[in-house]
N, C-alpha and C positions, 0 to 999 in steps of 0.2 A: 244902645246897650253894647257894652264891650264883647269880647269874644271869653270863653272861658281860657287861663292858663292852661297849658298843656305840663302833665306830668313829664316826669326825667322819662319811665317808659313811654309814654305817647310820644312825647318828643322824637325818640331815636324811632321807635314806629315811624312813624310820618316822614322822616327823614328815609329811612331803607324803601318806604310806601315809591318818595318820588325820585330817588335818586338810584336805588337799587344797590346802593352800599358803595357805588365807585365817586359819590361822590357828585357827580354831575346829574342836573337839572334832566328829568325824561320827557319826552313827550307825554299830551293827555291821554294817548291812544296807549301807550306804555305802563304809565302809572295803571289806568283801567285792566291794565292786562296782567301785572303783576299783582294788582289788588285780588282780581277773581282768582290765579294760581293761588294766594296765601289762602282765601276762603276754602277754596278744594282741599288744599293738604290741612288746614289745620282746625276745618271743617267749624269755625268759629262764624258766627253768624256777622255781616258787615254790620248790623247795629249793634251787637256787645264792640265791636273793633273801634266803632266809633264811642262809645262809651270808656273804654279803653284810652282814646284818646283823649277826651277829654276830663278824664282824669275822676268819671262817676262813680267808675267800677276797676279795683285791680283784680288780673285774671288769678284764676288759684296755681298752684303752684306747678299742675301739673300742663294748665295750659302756659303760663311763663315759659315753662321746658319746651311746650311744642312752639312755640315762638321764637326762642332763641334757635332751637334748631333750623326750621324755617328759612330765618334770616343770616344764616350762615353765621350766628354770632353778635351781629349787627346789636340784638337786643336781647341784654341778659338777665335772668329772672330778678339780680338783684337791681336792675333799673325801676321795678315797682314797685320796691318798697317805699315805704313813708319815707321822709326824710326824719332822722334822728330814730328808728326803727333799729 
C-alpha cells in the first residue's frame, strides 16, 4: 500500500517538522524536539498533527493561525485550503 499524498499544508508542516524553516535536514533528536515544542505552544494533540498531515483533517481556522504563528510563517493558514477553494 502506497503512503497517503501529503496536503500543500502538511507538506510545509513536515518540512518546518524536519528542517526547522532554514532549510537543512535536522537531526532525529532535533526534529523530536521541535515536534514536542510545537505540541506545547500550540497545544494541538500529535495525532490530529499527524492527521493534519496526512491530509484527513484541516485545522479550523483558528488553529491554522496558531500554526502559522508557531512556524514563524513557515505555514500559512491559506496552505490548507482545498485546492480550487
Amino acid at each position: 500500500m502506497s503512503a497517503p499524498a501529503l496536503s500543500r499544508g502538511g507538506q510545509a508542516l513536515a518540512r518546518w517538522l524536519v528542517t526547522g524553516g532554514d532549510g537543512r535536514a535536522s537531526s532525529t533528536a532535533m526534529t523530536r524536539s521541535r515536534l514536542r515544542g510545537f505540541v506545547r505552544r500550540t497545544r494541538i494533540s500529535t495525532f490530529m498533527i499527524e492527521r493534519f498531515l496526512e491530509g484527513a483533517v484541516v485545522p479550523a481556522e483558528d488553529e491554522a493561525v496558531t500554526i502559522a504563528r508557531v512556524t514563524k510563517g513557515a505555514v500559512k493558514p491559506e496552505d490548507w485550503e482545498a485546492p480550487g477553494a
